[in-house]
N, C-alpha and C positions, 0 to 999 in steps of 0.2 A: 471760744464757743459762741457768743453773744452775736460775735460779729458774722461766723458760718450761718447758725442759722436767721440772721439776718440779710442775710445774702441769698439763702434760698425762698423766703418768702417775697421778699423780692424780688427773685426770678418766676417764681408760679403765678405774684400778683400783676405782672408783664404779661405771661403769658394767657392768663385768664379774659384781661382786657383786649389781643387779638383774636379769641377762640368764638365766633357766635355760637356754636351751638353750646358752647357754654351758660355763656349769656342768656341763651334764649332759656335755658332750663331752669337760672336761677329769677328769671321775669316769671317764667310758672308758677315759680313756685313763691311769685308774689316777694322777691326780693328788691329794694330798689338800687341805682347805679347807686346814689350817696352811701346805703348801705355795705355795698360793695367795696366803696372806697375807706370808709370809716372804718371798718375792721379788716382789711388787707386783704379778703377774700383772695384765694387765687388754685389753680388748676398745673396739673403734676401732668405733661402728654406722653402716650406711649415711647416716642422717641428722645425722653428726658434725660438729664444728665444721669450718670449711674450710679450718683450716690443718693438719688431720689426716686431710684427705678422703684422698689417697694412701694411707691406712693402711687406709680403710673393710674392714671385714669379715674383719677382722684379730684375732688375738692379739697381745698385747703383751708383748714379753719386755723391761722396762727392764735395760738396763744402765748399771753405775756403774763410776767410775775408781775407784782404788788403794785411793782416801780417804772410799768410800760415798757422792759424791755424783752422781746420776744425771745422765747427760751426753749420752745418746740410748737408742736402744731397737733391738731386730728383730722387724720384725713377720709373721706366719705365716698366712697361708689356713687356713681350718677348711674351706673348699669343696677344687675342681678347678681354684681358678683360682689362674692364672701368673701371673707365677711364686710359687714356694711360699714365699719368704723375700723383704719388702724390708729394707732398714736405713737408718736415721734418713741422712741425705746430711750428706757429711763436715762441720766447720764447728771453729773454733777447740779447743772444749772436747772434740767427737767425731772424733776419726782411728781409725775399726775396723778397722784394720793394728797398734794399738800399744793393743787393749784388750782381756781375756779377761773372757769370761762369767762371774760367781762368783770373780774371783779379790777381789775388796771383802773377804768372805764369810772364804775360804779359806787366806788370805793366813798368819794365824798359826796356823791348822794347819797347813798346809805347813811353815811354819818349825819348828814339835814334832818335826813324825815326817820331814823330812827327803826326801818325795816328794811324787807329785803323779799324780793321773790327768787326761790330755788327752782330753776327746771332741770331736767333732765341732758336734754341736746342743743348745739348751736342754733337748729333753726329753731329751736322753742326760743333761746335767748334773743335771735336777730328778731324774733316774730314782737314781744313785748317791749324789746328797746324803739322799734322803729316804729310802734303805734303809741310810745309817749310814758313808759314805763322804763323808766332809763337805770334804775336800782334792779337789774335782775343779773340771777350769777347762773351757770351751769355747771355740773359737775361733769361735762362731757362725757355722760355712757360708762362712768369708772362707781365703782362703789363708795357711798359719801364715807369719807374720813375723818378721826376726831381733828386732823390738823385743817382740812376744811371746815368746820364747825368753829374752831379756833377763829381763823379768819373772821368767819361771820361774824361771829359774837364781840370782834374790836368795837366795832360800829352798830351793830342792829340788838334791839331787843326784840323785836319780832322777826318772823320768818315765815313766810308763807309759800309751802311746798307744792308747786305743783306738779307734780310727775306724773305719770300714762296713765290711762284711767283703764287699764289695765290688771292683771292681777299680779305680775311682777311689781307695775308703781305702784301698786297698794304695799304690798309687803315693802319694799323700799321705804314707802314714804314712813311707816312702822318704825323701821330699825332708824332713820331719821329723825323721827320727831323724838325718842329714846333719849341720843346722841347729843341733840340741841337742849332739850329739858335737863340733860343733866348738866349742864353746863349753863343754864341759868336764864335760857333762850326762849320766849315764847313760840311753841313749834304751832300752824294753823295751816290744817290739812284743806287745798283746794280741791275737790272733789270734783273732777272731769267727768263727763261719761262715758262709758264702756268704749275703748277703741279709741279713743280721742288722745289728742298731747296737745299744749297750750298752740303751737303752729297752726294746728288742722281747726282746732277748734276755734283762736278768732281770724281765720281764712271765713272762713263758714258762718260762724256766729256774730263777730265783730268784738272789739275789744270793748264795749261796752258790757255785753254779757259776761265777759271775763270778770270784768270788775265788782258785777254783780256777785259771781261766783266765792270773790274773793271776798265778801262785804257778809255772804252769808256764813262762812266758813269760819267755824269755834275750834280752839285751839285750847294746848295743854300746855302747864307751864312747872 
């Protein structure tokens, strides 16, 4: 299974690096080539093989367990079409109840500095790693789980949530900071503005502001 879907990330991160208008929409969206390359980004085409058809027209965001080995993917619409996020369907090696995006990655920075920022989706994750925030995890669009909170809490005593600043990520961030507190987690709620995700917001603001956000943001323990 390791090696299957290693072979198909594989094949999407092949075909992502032919595709310009791929390319050009993840330059939009203020992605850069090294980030591209750093997390295997890649792209599922209508005429894909057809054990990947479900993904057609998709972004590929692989994800990896603990140990860097890619074990499924979520894959994202660049169109209007629904829904906006699938993910790889459960299976031995993938349970995305008990796997955070970047945390492969992150793992022994967290363990240095002792925290952790949570966002919601990859491009909130690619958005904070690639401005110098290399400790951040995503729960990929799934609802946070106690075996995510697990993870976190090997390495971090603090956590710093940032999800939509929305009325979904508010309640999210709720049943979150719950979840981490009881389990002995400093949870510290970054409070976005209405309509914002950490992505749009240092596009717009800069990751300075962010930091500030994070700098003013108290938390429960």
């Amino acid at each position: 299974m390791y090696d299957d879907v290693a072979s198909a990330v594989e094949y999407a991160h092949n075909v992502l690096k032919t595709s310009p208008d791929v390319k050009e929409y993840l330059k939009r969206r203020g992605i850069s080539k090294e980030t591209i390359v750093d997390f295997k980004l890649g792209f599922v085409p209508v005429n894909g093989p057809v054990h990947l058809q479900r993904f057609s027209n998709r972004l590929i965001f692989p994800i990896a367990d603990p140990y860097g080995r890619y074990v499924g993917w979520t894959a994202r619409t660049i169109t209007d079409m629904e829904p906006k996020y699938l993910n790889t369907h459960d299976m031995p090696i993938f349970k995305k109840g008990r796997l955070l995006y970047n945390y492969d990655k992150a793992k022994s920075i967290i363990q240095e500095k002792g925290w952790v920022v949570l966002v919601e989706g990859q491009f909130d994750a690619l958005r904070l790693y690639q401005e110098g925030i290399k400790n951040v995890v995503a729960s990929s669009s799934t609802a946070f789980k106690p075996a995510m909170a697990r993870l976190i809490s090997r390495y971090a005593d603090r956590v710093y949530i940032a999800y939509d600043g929305d009325s979904a990520g508010r309640t999210s961030t709720e049943k979150v900071e719950v979840l981490l507190t009881s389990m002995g987690v400093q949870a510290i709620n970054v409070k976005l503005p209405d309509k914002e995700d950490p992505d749009t917001f240092v596009l717009t603001q800069g990751i300075d502001a962010f930091k500030k956000l994070m700098k003013g943001a108290r938390g429960r323990i």
